[in-house]
C-alpha positions as CSV (number, residue, x, y, z in Angstrom):
1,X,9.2,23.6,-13.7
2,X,6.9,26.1,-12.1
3,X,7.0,26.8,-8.4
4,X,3.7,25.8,-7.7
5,X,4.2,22.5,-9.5
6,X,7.0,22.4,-7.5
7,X,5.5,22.7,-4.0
8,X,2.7,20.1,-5.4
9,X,5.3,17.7,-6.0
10,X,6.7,17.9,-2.6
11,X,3.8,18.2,-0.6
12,X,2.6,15.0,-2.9
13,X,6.5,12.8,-1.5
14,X,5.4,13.9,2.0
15,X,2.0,12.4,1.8
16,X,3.1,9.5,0.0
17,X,6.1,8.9,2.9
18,X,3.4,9.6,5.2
19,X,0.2,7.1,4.4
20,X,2.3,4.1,2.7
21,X,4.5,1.9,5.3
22,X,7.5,1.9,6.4
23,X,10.7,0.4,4.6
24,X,13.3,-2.2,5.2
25,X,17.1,-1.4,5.5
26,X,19.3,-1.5,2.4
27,X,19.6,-5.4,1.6
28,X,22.7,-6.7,0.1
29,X,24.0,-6.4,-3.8
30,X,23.1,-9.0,-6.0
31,X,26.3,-10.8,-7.9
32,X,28.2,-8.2,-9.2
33,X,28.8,-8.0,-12.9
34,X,31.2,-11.0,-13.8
35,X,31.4,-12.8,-10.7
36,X,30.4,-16.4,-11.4
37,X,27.2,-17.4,-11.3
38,X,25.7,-20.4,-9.2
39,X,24.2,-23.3,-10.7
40,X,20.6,-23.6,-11.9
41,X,18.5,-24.8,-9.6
42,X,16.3,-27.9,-9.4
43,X,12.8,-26.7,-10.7
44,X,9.6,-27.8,-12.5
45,X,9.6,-29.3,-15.9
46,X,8.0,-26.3,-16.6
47,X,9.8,-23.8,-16.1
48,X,12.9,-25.6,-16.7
49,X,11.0,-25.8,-20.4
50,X,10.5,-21.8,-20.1
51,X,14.1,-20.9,-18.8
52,X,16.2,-23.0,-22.0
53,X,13.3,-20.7,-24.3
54,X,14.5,-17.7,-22.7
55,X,18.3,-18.5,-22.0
56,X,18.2,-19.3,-26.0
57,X,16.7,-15.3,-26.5
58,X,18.7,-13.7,-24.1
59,X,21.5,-15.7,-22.8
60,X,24.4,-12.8,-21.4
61,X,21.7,-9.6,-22.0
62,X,22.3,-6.9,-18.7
63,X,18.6,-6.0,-17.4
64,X,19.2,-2.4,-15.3
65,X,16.5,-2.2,-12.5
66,X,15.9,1.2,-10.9
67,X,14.4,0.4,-7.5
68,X,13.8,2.0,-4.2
69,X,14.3,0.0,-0.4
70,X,11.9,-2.0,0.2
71,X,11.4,-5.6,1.7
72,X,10.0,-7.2,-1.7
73,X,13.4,-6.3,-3.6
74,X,15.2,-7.7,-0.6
75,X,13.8,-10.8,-1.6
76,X,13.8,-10.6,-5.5
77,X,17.6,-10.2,-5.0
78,X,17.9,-13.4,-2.6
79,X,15.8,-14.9,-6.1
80,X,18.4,-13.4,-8.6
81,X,21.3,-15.4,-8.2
82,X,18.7,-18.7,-9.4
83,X,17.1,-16.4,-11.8
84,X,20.1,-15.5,-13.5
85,X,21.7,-19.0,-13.3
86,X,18.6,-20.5,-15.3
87,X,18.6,-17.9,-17.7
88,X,21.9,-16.3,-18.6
89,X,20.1,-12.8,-17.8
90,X,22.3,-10.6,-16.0
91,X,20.3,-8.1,-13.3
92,X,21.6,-5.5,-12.0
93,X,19.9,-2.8,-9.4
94,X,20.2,0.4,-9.2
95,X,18.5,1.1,-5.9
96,X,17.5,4.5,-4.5
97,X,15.2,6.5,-2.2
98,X,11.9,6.6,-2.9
99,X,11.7,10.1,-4.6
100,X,15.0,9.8,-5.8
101,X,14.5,6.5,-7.8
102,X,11.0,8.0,-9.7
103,X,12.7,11.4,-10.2
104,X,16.0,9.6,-12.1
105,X,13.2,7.1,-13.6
106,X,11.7,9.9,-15.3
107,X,15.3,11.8,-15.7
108,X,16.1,8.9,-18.0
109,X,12.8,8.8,-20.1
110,X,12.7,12.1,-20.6
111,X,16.4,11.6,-22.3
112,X,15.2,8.4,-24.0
113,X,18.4,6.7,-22.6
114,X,17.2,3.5,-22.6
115,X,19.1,3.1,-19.4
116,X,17.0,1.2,-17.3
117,X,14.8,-2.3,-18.3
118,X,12.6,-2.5,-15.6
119,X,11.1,0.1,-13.2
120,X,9.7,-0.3,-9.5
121,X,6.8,2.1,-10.0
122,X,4.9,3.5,-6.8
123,X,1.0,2.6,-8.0
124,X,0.1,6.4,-6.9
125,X,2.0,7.6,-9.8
126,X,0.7,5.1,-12.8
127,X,-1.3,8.0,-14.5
128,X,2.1,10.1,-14.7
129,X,4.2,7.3,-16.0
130,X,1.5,6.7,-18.3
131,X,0.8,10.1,-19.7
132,X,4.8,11.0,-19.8
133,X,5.3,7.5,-21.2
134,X,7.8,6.3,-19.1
135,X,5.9,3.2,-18.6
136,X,5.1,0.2,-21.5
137,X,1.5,-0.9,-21.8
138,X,2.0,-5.3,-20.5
139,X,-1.5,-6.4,-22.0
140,X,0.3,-7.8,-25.0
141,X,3.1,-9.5,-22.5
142,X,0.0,-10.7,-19.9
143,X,-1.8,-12.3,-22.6
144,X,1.0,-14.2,-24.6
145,X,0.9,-17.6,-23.8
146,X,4.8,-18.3,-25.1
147,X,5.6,-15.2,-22.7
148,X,3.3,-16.1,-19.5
149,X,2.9,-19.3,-18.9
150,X,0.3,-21.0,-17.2
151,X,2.3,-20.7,-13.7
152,X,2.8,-17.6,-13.6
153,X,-1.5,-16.9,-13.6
154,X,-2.5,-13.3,-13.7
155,X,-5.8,-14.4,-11.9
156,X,-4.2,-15.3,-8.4
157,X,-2.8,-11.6,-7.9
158,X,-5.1,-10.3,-5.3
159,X,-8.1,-8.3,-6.9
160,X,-7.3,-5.4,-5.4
161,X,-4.3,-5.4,-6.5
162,X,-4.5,-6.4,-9.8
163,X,-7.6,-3.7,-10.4
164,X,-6.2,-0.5,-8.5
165,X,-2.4,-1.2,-8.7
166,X,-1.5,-1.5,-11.7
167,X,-4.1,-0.8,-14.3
168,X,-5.0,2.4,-16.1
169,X,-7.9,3.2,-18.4
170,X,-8.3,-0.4,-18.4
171,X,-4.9,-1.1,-19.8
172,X,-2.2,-3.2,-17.6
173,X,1.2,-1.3,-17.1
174,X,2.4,-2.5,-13.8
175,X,2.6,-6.0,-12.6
176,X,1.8,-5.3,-8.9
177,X,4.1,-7.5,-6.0
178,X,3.5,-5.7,-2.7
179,X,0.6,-3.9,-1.2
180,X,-1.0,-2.7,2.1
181,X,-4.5,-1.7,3.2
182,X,-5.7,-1.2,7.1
183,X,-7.5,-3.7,9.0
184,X,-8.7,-3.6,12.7
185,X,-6.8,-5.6,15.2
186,X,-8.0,-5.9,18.9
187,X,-6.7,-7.7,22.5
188,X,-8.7,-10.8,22.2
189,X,-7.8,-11.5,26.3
190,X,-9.9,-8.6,26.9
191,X,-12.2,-9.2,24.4
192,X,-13.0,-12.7,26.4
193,X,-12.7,-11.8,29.8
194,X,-15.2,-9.3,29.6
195,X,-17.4,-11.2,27.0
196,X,-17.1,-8.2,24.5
197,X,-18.3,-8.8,20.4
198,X,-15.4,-8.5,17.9
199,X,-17.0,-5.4,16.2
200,X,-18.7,-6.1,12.6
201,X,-19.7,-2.3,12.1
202,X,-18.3,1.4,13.0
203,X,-21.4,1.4,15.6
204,X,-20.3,-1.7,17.4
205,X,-16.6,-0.7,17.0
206,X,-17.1,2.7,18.9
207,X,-19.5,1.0,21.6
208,X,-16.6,-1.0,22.0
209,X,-13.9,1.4,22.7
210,X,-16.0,3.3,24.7
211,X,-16.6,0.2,27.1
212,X,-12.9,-0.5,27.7
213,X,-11.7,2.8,27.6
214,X,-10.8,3.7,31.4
215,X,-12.2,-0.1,32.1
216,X,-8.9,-1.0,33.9
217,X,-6.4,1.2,35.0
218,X,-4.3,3.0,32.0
219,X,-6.1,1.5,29.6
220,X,-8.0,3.4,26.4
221,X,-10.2,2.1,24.0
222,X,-8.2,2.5,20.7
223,X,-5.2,3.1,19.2
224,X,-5.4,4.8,16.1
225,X,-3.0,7.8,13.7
226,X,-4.2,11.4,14.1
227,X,-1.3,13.6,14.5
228,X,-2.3,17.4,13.7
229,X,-1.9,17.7,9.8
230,X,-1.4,15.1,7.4
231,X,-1.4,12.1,10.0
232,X,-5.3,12.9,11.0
233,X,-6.7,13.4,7.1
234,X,-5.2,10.2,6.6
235,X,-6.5,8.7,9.6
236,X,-10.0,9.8,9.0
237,X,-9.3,9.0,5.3
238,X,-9.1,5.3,6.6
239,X,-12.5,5.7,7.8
240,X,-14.4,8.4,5.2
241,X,-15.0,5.9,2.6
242,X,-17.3,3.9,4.9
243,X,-20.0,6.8,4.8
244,X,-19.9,8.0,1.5
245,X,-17.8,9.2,-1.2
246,X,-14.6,10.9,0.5
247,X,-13.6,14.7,0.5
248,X,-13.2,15.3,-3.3
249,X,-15.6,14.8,-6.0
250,X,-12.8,12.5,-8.0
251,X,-14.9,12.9,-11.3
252,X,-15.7,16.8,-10.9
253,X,-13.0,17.6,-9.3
254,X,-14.6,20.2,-6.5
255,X,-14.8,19.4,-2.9
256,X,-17.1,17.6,-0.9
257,X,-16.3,18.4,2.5
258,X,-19.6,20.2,3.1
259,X,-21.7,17.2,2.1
260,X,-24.0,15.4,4.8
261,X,-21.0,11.9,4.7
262,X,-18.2,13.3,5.3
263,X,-20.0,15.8,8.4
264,X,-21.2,11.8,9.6
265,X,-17.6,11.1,8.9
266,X,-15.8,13.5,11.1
267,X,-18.4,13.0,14.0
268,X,-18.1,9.1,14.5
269,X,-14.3,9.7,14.2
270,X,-13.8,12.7,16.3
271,X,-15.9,10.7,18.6
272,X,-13.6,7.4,18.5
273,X,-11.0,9.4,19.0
274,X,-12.2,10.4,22.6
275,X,-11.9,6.9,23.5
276,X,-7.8,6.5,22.8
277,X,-4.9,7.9,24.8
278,X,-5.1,12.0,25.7
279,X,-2.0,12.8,23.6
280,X,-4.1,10.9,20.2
281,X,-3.7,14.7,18.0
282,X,0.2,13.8,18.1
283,X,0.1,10.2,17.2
284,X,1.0,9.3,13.8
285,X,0.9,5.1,13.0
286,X,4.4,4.6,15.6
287,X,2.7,5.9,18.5
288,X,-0.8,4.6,17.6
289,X,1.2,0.8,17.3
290,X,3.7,1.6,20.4
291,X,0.0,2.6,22.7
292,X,-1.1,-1.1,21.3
293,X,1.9,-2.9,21.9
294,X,2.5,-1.9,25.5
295,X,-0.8,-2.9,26.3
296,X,-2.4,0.4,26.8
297,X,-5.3,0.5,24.4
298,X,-7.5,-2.5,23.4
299,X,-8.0,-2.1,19.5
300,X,-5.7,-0.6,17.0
301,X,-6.8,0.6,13.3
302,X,-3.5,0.7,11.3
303,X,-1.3,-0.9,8.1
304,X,-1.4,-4.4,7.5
305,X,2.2,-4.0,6.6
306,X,2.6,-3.1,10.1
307,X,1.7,-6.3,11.8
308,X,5.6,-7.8,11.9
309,X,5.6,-5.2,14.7
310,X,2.7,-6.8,16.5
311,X,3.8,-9.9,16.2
312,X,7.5,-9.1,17.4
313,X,8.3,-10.2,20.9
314,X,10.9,-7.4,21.0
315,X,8.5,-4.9,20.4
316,X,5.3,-6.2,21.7
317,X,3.5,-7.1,25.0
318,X,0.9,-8.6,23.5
319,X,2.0,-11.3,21.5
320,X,-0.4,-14.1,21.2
321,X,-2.9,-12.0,22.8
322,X,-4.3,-10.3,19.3
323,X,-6.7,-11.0,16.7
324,X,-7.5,-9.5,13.4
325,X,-10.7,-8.5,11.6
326,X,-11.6,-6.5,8.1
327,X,-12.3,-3.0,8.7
328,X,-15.6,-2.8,10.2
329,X,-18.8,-1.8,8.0
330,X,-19.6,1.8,8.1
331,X,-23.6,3.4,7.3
332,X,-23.1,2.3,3.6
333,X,-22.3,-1.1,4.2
334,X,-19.0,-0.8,3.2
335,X,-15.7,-0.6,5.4
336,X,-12.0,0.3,4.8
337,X,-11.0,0.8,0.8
338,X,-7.5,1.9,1.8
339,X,-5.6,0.6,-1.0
340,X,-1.5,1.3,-1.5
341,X,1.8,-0.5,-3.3
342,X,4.1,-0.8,-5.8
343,X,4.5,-2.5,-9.4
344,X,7.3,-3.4,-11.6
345,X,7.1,-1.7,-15.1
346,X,9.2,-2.2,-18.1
347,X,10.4,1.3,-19.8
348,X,9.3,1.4,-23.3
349,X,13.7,2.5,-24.4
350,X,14.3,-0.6,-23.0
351,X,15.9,-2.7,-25.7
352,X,15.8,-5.9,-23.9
353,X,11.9,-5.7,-23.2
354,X,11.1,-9.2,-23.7
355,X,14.3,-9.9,-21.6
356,X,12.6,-7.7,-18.9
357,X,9.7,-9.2,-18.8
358,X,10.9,-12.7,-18.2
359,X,12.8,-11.4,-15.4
360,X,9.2,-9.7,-13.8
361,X,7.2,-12.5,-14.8
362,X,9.7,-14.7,-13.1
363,X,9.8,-12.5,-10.0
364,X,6.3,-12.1,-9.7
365,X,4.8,-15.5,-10.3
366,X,2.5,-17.8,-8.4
367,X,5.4,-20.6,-9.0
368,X,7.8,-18.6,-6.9
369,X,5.0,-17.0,-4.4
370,X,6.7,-19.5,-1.6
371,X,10.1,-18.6,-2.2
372,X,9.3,-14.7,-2.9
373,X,7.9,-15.2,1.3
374,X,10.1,-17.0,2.7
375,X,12.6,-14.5,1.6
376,X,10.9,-11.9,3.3
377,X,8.2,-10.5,0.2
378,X,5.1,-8.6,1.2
379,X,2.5,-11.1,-0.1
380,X,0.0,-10.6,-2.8
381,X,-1.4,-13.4,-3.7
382,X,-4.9,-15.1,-3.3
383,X,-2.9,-18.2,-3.1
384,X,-0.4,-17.1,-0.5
385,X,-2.6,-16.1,1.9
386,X,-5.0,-19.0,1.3
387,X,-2.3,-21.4,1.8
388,X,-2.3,-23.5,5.2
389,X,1.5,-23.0,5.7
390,X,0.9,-19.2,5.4
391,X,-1.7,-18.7,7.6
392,X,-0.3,-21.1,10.6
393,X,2.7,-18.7,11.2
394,X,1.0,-15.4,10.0
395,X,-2.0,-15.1,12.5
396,X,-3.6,-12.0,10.6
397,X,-3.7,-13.6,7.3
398,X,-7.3,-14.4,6.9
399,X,-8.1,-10.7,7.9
400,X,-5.6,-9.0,5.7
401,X,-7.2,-11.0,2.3
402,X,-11.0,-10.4,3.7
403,X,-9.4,-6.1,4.2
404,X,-8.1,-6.3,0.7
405,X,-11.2,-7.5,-0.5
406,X,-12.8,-4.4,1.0
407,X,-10.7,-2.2,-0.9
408,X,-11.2,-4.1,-4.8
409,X,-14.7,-2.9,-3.4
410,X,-14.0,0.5,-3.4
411,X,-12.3,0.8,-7.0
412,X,-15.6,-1.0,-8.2
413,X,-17.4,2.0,-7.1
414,X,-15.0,4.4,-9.5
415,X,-13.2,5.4,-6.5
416,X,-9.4,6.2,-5.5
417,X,-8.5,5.7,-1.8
418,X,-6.0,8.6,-2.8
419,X,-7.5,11.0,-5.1
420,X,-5.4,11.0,-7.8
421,X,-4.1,14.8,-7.7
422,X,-0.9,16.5,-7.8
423,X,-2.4,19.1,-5.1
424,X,-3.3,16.3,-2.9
425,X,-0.6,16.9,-0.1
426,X,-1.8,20.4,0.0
427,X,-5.7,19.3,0.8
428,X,-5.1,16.9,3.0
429,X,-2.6,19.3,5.3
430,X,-6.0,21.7,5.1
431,X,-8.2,18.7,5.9
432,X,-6.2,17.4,8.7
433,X,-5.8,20.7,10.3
434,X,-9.4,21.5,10.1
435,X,-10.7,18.3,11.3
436,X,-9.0,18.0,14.0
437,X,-10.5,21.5,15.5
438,X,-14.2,19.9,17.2
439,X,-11.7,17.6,19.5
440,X,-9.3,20.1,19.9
441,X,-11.1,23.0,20.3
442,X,-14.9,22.4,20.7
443,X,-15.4,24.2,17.3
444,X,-18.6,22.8,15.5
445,X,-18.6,20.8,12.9
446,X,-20.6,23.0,10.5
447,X,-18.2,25.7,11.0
448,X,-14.6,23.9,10.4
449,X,-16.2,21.8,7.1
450,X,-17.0,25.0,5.8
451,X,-13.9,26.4,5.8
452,X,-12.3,23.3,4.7
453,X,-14.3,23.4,1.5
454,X,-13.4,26.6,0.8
455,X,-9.9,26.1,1.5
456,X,-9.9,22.9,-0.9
457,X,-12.0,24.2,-3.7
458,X,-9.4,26.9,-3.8
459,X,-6.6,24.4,-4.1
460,X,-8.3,22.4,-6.8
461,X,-8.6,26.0,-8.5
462,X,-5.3,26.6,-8.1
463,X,-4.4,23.5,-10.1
464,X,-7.2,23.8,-12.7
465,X,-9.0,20.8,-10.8
């Protein structure tokens, strides 16, 4: 492996680690091999009908999982104990960090081992697995009714999710289960006592943090990620989207960052960004949420898979004091697009690949959607967040499916909320050191976009972009 491919690759981890959310800690093992399993559980005729099918196929076959922390396999291995006791299947995970469990993924497909069935696959990365075929095309799987039945229903996977998770040149190779985009969430006390407008556009949303910033003592109009480096591109990235077509020409391949959007961009944001907390250039999304929580700025811009930490009395002062919105609409009607998660894939040396895709289909499904949440899942489902249970305990629901809505919006207009580069680290380290230089330093905005797209057409160069 070159050098430079090298460097790509890690600048690439550190972005990744950087824009996605956080991670849960190490959940326990599922059943070790030959410990006895539990009875079958009580379940629908139906797939009581589908589990004798596939205990018949693949009663006593060993599935091997390579999987990285996360609170979605937490609860797929509080569902393997039923899974396996209604099908025979034995699971067993081999679960690693993040850039560990792609690197031995691909360590193992390169070999053609065949060692692992199923693969947790970070959706950034579905062009590589594709094009080094470590991933199996599912289309056939999807669309066989004796392998998916009707309760497992491939429509109910959130749009977004099901169009920019997943899918690949048009083909299906992940089955996506957990997701995040950003969302606006704001003190709704402050909102009301001073009879402000929950904002509907980026206009409205700045007039707003302008009004409360400084409007009672130590309190700032917004909370929002824009550390110095990769923390601010992928702050602004949150916003970019909304005016235009981002920093890099994802079909050419050159850089945009002189273009009239992205200038309009920089200036609402750099702007905004006068309105939160002094120290704002060292925030990354923990000091952004901390600023909200302790009651020191009135909005916050963030992850939706960050809102347990609103909503924890432990960590929050404002509990029961916050409401949620979709992103606001920026100049071209449009607003947010950030789109992030992870799939399970099966790998094409699998030898049990039917066996594997019982086990995801199982996993996945809108029959187990309740049980998948109440043992701690991200959701990802239009039925989830539509259903009344859901949305009486989880206070941002509504928001969160109108946000992912905005982002399915995005990949209808051919567009990546991550540019799909292996040099992308490296442009947005560039991008979030240059943009932050009009706030930090007065510098004009003509005179730092110009030396960003120089710096990033060189970059692209560099890796024959």
């Amino acid at each position: 492996m070159s050098k430079m491919l090298v460097r790509n690759t890690l600048y690439v981890v550190v972005i990744l680690t950087m824009l996605v959310g956080c991670v849960a800690p190490a959940p326990p093992a599922a059943p070790a091999p030959g410990e006895e399993v539990a009875a079958a559980p009580a379940v629908s005729d139906e797939v009581a009908a589908w589990a004798d099918a596939v205990k018949a196929q693949c009663d006593g076959t060993r599935l091997n999982l390579a999987v990285s922390t996360h609170p979605s396999v937490e609860a797929f291995r509080a569902m393997t104990p039923d899974f396996m006791a209604l099908t025979g299947i034995q699971v067993t995970y081999d679960e690693l960090a993040e850039g560990q469990a792609k690197d031995k993924q691909f360590l193992e497909a390169t070999g053609h081992t065949g060692l692992y069935d199923v693969l947790m696959m970070d959706s950034f990365w579905v062009p590589e697995y594709v094009a080094k075929q470590v991933a199996l095309p599912l289309d056939e799987f999807v669309g066989d009714p004796n392998l998916t039945p009707a309760w497992f229903d491939w429509e109910d996977i959130l749009p977004a999710f099901r169009n920019g998770l997943g899918m690949y040149e048009g083909k299906i190779y992940g089955v996506p289960f957990a997701g995040e985009t950003r969302f606006l969430a704001y003190r709704k006390d402050l909102f009301e006592k001073y009879g402000q407008k929950v904002p509907e556009t980026l206009d409205e949303m700045l007039e707003a943090a302008r009004f409360f910033n400084g409007k009672e003592e130590g309190l700032y109009g917004i909370g929002h990620r824009a550390q110095t480096g990769i923390f601010f591109a992928s702050g602004w990235l949150t916003h970019v989207y909304d005016f235009g077509d981002g920093f890099v020409d994802q079909q050419n391949w050159t850089s945009r960052m002189t273009e009239p959007d992205v200038q309009q961009s920089l200036e609402w944001f750099t702007e905004m960004l006068k309105t939160a907390p002094p120290d704002v250039l060292n925030y990354t999304h923990e000091e952004a949420t901390s600023a909200f929580n302790t009651g020191r700025t009135a909005m916050w811009f963030d992850s939706t898979a960050l809102v347990p930490w609103l909503e924890d009395p432990e960590r929050s002062q404002i509990v029961g004091k916050i409401g949620y919105v979709k992103g606001p609409v920026g100049p071209n009607g449009a607003g947010g697009g950030t789109l992030a998660g992870w799939d399970y894939a099966i790998s094409p040396d699998s030898q049990n690949q039917e066996c594997a895709w019982a086990y995801i289909m199982y996993m996945t499904s809108k029959e187990m959607a309740k049980q998948y949440i109440a043992d701690g899942g991200v959701p990802g489902r239009t039925s989830t967040f539509m259903d009344p249970d859901f949305q009486a305990t989880n206070p941002s629901a509504q928001a969160q499916l109108d946000a992912y809505a905005q982002a399915d919006e995005l990949l209808t207009r051919n567009l990546h909320w991550i540019p799909p580069t292996p040099v992308l680290g490296k442009i947005l380290d560039r991008i979030g050191f240059y943009g932050t230089l009009p706030l930090a330093e007065g510098r004009s905005y003509e005179e730092v976009l110009q030396a960003a797209d120089e710096e990033v057409n060189a970059i692209l160069a560099e890796a024959n972009q």
